[in-house]
mmCIF file of the N, C-alpha and C atoms, coordinates in Angstrom:
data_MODEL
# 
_entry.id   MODEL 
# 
loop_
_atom_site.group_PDB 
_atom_site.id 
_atom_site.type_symbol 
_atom_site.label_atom_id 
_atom_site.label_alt_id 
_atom_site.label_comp_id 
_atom_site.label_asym_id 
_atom_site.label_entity_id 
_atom_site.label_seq_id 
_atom_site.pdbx_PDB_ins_code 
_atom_site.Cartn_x 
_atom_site.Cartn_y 
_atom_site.Cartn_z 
_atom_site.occupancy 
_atom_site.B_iso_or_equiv 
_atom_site.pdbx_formal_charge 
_atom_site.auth_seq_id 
_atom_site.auth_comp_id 
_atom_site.auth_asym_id 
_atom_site.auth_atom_id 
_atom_site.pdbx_PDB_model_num 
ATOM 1   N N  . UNK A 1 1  ? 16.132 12.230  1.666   1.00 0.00 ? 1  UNK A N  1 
ATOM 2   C CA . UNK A 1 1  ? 15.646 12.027  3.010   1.00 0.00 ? 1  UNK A CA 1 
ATOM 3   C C  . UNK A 1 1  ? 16.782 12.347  3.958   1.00 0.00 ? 1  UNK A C  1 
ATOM 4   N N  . UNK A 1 2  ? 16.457 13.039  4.999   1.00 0.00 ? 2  UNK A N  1 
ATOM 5   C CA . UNK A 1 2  ? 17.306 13.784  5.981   1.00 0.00 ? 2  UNK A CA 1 
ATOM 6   C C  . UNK A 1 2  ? 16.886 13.065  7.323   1.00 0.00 ? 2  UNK A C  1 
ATOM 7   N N  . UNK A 1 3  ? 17.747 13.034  8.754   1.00 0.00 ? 3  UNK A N  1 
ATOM 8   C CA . UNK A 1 3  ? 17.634 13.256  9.427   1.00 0.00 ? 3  UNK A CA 1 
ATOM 9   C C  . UNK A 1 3  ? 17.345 14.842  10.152  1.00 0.00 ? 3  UNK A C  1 
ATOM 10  N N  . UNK A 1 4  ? 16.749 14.499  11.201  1.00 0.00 ? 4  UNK A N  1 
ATOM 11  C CA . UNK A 1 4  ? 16.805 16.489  11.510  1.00 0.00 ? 4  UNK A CA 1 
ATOM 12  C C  . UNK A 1 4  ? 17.289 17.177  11.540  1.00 0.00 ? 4  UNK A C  1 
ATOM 13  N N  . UNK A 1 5  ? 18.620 16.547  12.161  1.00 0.00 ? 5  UNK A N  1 
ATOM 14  C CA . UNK A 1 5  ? 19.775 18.128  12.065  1.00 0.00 ? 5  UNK A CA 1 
ATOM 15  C C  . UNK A 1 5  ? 19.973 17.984  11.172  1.00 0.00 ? 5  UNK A C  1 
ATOM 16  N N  . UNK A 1 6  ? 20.389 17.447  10.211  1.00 0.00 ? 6  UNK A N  1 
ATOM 17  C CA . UNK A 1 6  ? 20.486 17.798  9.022   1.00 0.00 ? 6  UNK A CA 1 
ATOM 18  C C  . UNK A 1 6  ? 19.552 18.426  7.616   1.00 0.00 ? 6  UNK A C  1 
ATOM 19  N N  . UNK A 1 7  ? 18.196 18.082  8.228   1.00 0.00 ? 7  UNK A N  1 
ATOM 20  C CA . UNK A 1 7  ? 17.235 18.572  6.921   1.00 0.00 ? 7  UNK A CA 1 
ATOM 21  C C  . UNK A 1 7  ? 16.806 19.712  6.823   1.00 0.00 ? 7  UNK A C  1 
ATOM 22  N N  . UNK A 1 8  ? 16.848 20.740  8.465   1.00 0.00 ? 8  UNK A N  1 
ATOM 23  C CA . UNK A 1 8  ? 16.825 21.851  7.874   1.00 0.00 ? 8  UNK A CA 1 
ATOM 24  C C  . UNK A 1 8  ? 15.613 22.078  7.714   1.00 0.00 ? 8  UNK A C  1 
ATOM 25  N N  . UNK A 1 9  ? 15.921 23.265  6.886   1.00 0.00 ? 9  UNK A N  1 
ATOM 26  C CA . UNK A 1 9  ? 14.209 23.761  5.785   1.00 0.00 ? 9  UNK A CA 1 
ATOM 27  C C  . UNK A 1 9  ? 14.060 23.209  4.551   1.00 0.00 ? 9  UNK A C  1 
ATOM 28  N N  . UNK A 1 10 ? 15.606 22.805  4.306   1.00 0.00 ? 10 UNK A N  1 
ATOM 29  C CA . UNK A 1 10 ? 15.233 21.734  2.926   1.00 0.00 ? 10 UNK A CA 1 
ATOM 30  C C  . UNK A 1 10 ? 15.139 20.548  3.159   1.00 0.00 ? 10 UNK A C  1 
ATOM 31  N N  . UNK A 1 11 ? 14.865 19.425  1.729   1.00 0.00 ? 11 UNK A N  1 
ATOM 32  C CA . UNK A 1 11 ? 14.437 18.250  2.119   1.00 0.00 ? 11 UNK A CA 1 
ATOM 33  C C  . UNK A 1 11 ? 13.223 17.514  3.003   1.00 0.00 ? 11 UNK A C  1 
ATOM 34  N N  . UNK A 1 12 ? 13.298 16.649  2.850   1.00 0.00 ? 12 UNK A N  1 
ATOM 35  C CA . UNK A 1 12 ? 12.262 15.597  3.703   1.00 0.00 ? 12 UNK A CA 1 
ATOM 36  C C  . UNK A 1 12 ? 13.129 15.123  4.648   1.00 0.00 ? 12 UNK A C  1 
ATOM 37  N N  . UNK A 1 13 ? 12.157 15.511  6.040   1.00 0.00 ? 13 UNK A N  1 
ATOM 38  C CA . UNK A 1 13 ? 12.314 15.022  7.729   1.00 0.00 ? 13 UNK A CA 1 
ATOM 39  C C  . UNK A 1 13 ? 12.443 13.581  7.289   1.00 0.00 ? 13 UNK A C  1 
ATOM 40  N N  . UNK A 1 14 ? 12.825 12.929  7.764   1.00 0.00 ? 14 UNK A N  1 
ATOM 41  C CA . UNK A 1 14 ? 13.025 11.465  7.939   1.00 0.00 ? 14 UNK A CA 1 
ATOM 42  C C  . UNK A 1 14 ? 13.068 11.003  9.391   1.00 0.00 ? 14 UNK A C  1 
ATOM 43  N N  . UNK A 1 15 ? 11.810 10.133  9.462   1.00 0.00 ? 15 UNK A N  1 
ATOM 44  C CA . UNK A 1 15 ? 11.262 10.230  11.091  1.00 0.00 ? 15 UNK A CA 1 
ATOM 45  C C  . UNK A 1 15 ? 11.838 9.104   11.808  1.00 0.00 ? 15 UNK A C  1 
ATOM 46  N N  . UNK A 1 16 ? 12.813 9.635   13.132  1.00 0.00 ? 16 UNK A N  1 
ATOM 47  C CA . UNK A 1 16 ? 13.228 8.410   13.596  1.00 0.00 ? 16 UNK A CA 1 
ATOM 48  C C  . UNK A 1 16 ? 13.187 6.750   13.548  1.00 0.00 ? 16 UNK A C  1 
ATOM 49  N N  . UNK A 1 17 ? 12.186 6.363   13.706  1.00 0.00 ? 17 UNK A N  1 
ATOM 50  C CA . UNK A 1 17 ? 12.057 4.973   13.521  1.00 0.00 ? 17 UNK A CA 1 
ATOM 51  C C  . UNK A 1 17 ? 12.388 4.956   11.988  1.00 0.00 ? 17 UNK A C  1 
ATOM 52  N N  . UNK A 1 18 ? 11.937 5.619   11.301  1.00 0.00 ? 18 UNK A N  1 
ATOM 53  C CA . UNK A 1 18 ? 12.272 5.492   9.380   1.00 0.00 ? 18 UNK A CA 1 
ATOM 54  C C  . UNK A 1 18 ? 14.149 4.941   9.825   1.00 0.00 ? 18 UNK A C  1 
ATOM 55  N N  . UNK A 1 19 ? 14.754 5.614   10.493  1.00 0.00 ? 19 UNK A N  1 
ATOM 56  C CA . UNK A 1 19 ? 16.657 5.912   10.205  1.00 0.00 ? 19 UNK A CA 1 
ATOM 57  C C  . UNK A 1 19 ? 17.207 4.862   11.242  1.00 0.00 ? 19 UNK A C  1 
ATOM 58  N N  . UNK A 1 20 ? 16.129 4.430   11.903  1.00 0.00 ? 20 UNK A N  1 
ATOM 59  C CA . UNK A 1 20 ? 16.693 2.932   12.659  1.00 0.00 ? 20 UNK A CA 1 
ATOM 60  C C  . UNK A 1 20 ? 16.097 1.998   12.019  1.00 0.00 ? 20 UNK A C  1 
ATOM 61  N N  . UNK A 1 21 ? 15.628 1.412   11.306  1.00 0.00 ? 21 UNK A N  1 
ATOM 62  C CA . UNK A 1 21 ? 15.193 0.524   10.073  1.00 0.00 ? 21 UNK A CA 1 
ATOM 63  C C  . UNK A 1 21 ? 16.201 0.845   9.364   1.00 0.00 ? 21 UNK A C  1 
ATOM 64  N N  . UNK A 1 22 ? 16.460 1.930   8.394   1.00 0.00 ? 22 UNK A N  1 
ATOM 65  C CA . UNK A 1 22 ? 17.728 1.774   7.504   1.00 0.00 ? 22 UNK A CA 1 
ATOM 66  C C  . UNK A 1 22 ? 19.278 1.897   8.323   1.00 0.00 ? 22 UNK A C  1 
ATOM 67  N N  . UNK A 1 23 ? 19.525 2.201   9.408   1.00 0.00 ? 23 UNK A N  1 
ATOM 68  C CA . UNK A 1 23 ? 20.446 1.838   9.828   1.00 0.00 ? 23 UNK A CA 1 
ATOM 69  C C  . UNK A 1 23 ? 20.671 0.087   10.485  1.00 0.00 ? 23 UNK A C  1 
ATOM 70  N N  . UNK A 1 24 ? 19.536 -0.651  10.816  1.00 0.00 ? 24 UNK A N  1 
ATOM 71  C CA . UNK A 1 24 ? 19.454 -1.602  11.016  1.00 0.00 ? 24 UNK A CA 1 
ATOM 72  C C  . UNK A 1 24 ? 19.833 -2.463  9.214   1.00 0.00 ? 24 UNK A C  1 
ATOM 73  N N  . UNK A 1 25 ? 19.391 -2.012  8.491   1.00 0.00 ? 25 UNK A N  1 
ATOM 74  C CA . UNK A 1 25 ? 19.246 -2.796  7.244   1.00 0.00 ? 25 UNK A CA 1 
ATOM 75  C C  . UNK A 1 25 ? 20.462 -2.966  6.993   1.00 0.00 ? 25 UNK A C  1 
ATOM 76  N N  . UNK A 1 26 ? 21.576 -1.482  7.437   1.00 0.00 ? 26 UNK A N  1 
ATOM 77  C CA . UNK A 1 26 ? 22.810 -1.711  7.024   1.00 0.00 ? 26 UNK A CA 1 
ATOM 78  C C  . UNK A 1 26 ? 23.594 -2.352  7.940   1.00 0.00 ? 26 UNK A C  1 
ATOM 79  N N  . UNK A 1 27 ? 23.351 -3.176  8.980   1.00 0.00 ? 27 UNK A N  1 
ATOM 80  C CA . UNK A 1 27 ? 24.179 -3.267  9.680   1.00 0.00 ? 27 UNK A CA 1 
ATOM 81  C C  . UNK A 1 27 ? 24.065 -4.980  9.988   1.00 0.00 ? 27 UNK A C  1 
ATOM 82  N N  . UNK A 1 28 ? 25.006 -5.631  8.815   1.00 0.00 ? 28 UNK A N  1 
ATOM 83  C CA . UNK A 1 28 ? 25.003 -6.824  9.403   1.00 0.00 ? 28 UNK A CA 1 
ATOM 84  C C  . UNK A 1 28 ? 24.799 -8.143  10.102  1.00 0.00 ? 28 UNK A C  1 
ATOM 85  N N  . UNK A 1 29 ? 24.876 -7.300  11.337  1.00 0.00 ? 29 UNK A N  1 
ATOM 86  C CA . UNK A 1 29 ? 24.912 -8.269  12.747  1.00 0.00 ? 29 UNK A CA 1 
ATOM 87  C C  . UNK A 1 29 ? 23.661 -8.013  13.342  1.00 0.00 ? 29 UNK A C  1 
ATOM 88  N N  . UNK A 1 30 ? 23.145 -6.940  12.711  1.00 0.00 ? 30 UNK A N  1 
ATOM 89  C CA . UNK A 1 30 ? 21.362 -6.512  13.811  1.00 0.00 ? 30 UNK A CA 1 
ATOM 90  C C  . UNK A 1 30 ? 20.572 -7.076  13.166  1.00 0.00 ? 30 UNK A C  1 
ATOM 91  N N  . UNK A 1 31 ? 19.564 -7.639  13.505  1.00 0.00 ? 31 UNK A N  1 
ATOM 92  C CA . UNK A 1 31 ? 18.555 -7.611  12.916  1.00 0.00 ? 31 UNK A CA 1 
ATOM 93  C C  . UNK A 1 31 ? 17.847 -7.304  12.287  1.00 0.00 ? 31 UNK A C  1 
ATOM 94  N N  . UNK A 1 32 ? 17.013 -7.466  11.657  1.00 0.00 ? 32 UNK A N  1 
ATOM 95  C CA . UNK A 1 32 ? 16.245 -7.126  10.517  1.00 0.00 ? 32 UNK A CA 1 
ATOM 96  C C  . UNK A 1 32 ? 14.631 -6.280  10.811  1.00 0.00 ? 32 UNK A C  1 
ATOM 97  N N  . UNK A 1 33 ? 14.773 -5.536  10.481  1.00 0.00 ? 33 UNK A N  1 
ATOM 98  C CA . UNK A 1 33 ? 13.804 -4.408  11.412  1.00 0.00 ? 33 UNK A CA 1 
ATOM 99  C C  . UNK A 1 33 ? 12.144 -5.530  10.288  1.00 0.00 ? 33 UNK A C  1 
ATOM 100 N N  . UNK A 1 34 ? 10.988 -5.707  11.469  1.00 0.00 ? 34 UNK A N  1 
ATOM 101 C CA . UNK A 1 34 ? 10.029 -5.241  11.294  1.00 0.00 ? 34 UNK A CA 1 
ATOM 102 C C  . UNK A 1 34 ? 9.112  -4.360  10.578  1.00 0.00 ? 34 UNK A C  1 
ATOM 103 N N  . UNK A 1 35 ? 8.821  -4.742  8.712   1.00 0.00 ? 35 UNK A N  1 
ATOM 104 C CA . UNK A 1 35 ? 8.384  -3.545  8.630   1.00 0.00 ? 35 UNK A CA 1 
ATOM 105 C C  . UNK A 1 35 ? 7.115  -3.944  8.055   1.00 0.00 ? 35 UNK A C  1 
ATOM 106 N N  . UNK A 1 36 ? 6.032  -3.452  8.061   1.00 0.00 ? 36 UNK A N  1 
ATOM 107 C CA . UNK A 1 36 ? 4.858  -3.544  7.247   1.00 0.00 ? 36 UNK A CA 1 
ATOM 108 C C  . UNK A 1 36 ? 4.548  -3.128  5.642   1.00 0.00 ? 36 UNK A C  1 
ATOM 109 N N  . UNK A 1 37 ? 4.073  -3.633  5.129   1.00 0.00 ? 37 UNK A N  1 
ATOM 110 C CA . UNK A 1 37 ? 3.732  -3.096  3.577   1.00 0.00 ? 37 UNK A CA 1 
ATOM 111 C C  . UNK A 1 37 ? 4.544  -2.019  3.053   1.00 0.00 ? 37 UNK A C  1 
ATOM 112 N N  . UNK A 1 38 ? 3.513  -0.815  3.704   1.00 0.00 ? 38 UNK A N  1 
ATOM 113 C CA . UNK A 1 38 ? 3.990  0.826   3.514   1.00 0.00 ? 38 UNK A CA 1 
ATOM 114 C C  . UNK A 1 38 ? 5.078  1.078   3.729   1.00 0.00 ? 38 UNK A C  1 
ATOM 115 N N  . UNK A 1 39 ? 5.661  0.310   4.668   1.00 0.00 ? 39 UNK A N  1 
ATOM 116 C CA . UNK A 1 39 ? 7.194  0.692   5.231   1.00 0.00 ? 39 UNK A CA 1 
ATOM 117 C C  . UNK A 1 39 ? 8.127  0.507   4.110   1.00 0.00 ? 39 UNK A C  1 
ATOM 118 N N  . UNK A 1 40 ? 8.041  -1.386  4.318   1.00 0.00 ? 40 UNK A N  1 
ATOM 119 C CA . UNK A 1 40 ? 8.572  -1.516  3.112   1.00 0.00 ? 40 UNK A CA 1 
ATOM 120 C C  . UNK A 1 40 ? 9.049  -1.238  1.848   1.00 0.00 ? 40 UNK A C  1 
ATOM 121 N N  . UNK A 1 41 ? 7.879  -0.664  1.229   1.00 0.00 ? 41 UNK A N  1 
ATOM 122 C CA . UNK A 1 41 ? 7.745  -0.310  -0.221  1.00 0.00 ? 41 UNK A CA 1 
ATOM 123 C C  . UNK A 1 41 ? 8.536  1.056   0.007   1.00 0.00 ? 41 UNK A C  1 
ATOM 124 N N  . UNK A 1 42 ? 8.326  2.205   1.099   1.00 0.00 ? 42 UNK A N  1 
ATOM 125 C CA . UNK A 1 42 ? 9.010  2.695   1.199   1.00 0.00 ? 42 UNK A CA 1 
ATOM 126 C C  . UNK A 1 42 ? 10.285 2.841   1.082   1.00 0.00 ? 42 UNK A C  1 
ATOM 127 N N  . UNK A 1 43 ? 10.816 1.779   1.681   1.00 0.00 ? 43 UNK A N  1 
ATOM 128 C CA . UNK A 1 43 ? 12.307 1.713   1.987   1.00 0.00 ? 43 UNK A CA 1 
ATOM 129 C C  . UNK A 1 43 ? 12.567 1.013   0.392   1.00 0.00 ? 43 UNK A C  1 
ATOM 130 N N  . UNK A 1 44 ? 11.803 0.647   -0.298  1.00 0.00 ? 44 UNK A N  1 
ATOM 131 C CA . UNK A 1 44 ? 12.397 -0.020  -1.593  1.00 0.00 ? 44 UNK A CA 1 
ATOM 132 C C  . UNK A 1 44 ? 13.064 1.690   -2.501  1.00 0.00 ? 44 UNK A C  1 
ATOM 133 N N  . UNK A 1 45 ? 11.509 2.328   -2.105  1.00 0.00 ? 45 UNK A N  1 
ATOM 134 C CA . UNK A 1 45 ? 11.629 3.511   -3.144  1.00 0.00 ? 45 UNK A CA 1 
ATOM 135 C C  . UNK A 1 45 ? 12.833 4.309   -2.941  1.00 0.00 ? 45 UNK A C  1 
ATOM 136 N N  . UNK A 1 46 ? 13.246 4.506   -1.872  1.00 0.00 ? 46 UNK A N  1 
ATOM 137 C CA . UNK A 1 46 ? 14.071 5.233   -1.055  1.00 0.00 ? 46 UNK A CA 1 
ATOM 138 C C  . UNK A 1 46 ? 15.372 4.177   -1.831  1.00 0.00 ? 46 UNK A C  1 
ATOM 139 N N  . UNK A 1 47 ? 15.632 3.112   -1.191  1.00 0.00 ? 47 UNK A N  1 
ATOM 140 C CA . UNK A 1 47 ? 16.896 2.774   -2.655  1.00 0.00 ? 47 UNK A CA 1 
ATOM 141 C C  . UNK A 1 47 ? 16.842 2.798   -3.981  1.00 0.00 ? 47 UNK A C  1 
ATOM 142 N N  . UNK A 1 48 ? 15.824 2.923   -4.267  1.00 0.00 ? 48 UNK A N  1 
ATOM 143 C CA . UNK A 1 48 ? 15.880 2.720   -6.062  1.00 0.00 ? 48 UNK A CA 1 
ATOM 144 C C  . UNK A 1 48 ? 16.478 4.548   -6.825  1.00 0.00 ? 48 UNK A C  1 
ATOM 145 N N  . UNK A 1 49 ? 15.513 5.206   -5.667  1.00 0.00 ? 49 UNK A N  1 
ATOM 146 C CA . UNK A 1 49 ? 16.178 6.478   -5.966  1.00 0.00 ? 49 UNK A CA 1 
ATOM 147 C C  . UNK A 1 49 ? 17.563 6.644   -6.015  1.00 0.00 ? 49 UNK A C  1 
ATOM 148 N N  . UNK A 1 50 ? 18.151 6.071   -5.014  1.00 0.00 ? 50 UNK A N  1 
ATOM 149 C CA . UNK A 1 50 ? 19.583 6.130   -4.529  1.00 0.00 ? 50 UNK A CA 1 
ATOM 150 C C  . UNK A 1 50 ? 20.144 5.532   -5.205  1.00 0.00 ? 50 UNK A C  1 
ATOM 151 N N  . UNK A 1 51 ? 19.929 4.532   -6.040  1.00 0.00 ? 51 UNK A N  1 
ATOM 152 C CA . UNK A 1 51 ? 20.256 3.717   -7.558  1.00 0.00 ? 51 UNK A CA 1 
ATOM 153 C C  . UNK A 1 51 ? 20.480 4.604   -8.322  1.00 0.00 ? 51 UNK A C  1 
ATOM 154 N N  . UNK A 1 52 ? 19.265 4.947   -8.974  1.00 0.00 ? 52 UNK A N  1 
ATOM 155 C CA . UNK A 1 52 ? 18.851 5.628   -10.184 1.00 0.00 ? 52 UNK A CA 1 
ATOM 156 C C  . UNK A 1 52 ? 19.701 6.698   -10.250 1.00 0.00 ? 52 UNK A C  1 
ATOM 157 N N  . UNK A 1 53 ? 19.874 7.868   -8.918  1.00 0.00 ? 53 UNK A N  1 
ATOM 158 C CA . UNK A 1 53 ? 20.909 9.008   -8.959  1.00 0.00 ? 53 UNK A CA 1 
ATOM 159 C C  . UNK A 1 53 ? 21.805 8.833   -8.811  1.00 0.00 ? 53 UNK A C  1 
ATOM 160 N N  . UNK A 1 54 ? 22.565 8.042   -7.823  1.00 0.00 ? 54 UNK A N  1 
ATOM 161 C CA . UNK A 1 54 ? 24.113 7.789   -7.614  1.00 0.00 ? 54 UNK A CA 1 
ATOM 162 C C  . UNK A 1 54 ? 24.849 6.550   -8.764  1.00 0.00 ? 54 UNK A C  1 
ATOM 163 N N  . UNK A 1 55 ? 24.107 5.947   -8.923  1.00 0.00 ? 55 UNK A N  1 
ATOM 164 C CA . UNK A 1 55 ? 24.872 4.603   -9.511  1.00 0.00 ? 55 UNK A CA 1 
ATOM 165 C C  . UNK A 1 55 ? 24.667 4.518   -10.946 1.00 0.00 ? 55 UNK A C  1 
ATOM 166 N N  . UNK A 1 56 ? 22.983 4.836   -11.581 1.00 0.00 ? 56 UNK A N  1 
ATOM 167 C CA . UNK A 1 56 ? 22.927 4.792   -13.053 1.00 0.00 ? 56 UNK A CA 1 
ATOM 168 C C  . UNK A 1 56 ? 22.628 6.196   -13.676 1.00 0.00 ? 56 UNK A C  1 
ATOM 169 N N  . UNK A 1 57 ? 23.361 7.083   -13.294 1.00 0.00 ? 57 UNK A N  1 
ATOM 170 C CA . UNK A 1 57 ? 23.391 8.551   -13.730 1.00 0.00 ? 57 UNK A CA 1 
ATOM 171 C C  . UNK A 1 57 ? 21.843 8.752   -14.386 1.00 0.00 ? 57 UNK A C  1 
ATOM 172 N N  . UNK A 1 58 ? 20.626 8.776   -13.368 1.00 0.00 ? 58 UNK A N  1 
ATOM 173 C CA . UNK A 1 58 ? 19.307 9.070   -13.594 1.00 0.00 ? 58 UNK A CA 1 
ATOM 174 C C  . UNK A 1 58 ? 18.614 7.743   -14.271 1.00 0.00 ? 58 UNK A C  1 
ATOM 175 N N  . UNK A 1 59 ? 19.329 6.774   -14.821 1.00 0.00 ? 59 UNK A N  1 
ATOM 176 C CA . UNK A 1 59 ? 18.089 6.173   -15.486 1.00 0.00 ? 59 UNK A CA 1 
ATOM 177 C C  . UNK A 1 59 ? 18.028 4.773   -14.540 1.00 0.00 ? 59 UNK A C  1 
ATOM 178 N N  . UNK A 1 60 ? 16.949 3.675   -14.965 1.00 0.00 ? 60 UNK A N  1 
ATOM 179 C CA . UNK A 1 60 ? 16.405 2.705   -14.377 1.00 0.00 ? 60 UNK A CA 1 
ATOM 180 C C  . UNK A 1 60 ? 17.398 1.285   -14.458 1.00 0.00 ? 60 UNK A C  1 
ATOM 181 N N  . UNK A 1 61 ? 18.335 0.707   -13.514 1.00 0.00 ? 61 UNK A N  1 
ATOM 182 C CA . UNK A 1 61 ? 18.809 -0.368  -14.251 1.00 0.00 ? 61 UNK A CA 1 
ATOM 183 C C  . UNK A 1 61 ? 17.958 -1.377  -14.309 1.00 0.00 ? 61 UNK A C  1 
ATOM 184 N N  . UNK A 1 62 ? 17.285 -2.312  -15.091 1.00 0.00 ? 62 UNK A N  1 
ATOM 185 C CA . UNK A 1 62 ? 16.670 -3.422  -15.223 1.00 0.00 ? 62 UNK A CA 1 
ATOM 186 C C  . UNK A 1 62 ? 16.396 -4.064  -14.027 1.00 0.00 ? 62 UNK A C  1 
ATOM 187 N N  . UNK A 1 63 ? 17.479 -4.925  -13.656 1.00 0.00 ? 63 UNK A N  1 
ATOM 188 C CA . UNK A 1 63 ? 17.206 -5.278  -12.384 1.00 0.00 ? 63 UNK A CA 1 
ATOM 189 C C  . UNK A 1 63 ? 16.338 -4.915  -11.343 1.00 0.00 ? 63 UNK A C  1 
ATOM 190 N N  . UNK A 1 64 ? 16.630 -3.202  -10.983 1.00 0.00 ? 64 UNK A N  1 
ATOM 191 C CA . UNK A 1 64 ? 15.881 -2.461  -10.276 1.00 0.00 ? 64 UNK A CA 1 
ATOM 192 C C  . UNK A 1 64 ? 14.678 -2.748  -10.692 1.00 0.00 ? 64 UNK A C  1 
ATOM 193 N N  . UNK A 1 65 ? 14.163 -2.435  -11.512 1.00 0.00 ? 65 UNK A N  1 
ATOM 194 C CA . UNK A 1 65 ? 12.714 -2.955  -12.330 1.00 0.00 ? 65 UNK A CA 1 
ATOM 195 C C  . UNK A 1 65 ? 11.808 -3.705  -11.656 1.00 0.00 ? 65 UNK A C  1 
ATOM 196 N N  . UNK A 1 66 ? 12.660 -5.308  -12.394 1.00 0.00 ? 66 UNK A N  1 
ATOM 197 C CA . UNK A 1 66 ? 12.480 -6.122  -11.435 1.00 0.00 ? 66 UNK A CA 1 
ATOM 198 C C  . UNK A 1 66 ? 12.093 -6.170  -10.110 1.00 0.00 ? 66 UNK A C  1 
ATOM 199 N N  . UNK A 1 67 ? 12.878 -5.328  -9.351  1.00 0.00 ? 67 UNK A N  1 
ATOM 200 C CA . UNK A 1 67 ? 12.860 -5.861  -8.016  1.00 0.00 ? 67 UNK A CA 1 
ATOM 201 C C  . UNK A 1 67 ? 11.781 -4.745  -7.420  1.00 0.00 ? 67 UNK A C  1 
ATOM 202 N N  . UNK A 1 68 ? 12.039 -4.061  -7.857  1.00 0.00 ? 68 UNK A N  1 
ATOM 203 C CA . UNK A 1 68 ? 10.843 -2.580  -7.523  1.00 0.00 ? 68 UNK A CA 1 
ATOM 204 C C  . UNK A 1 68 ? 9.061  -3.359  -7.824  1.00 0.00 ? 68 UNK A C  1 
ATOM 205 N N  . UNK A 1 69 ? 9.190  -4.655  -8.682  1.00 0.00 ? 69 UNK A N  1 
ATOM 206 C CA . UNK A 1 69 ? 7.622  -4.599  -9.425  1.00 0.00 ? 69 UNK A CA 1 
ATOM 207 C C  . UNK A 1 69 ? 7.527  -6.203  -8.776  1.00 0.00 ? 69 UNK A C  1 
ATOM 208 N N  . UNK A 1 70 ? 8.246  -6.741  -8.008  1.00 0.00 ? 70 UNK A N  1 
ATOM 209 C CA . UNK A 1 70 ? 8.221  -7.675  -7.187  1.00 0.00 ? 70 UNK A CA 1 
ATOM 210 C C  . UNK A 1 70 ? 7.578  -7.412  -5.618  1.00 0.00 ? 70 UNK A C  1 
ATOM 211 N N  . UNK A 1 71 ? 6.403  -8.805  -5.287  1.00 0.00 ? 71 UNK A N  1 
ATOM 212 C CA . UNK A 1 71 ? 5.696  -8.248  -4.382  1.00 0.00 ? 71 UNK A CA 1 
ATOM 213 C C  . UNK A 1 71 ? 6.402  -9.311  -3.220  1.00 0.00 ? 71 UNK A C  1 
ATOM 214 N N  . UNK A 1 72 ? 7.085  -8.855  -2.551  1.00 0.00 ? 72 UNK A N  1 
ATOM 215 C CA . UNK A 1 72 ? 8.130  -9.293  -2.041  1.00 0.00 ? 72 UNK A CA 1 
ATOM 216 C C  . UNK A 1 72 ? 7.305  -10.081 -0.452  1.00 0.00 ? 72 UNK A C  1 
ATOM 217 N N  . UNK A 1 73 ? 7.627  -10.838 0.210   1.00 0.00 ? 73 UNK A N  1 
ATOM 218 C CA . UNK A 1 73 ? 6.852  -11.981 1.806   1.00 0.00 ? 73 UNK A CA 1 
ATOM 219 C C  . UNK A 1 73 ? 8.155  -11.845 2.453   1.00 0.00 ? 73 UNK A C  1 
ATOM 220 N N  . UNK A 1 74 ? 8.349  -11.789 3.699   1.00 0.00 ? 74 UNK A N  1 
ATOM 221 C CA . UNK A 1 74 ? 8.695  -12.523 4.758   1.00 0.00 ? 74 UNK A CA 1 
ATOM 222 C C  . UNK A 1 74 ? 9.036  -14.114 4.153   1.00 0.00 ? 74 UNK A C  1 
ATOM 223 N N  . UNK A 1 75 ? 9.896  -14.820 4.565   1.00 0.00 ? 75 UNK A N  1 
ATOM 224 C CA . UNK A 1 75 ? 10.159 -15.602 4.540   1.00 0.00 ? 75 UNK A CA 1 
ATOM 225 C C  . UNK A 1 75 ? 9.692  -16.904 5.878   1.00 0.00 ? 75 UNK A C  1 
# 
């Protein structure tokens, strides 16, 4: 997932509000973005990928599992 200038003709657009939710997620002190179902699950898939390729050289760590097959509430 790209922002625009960066995605080019390759990759997937990644639509503003999508990159202020994950920049919000990373950031500490902001708040916690608002997201609905779809969003959500989105933003799960979107790290698990980022797991799976950067951290467990393609495969699934357990945990992830877990947390991917967890139907996660608001608190």
């Amino acid at each position: 997932m790209l922002c625009r200038s960066c995605a080019g003709t390759a990759g997937r657009l990644l639509p503003s509000d999508s990159r202020n939710d994950l920049l919000a997620l990373l950031d500490a002190s902001a708040p916690l973005p608002h997201l609905d179902e779809r969003h959500a699950a989105a933003h799960r898939r979107l790290l698990s990928r980022y797991v799976e390729h950067h951290l467990a050289d393609g495969g699934v760590p357990p945990a992830m599992t877990f947390w991917l097959g967890r139907a996660w509430e608001a608190a």
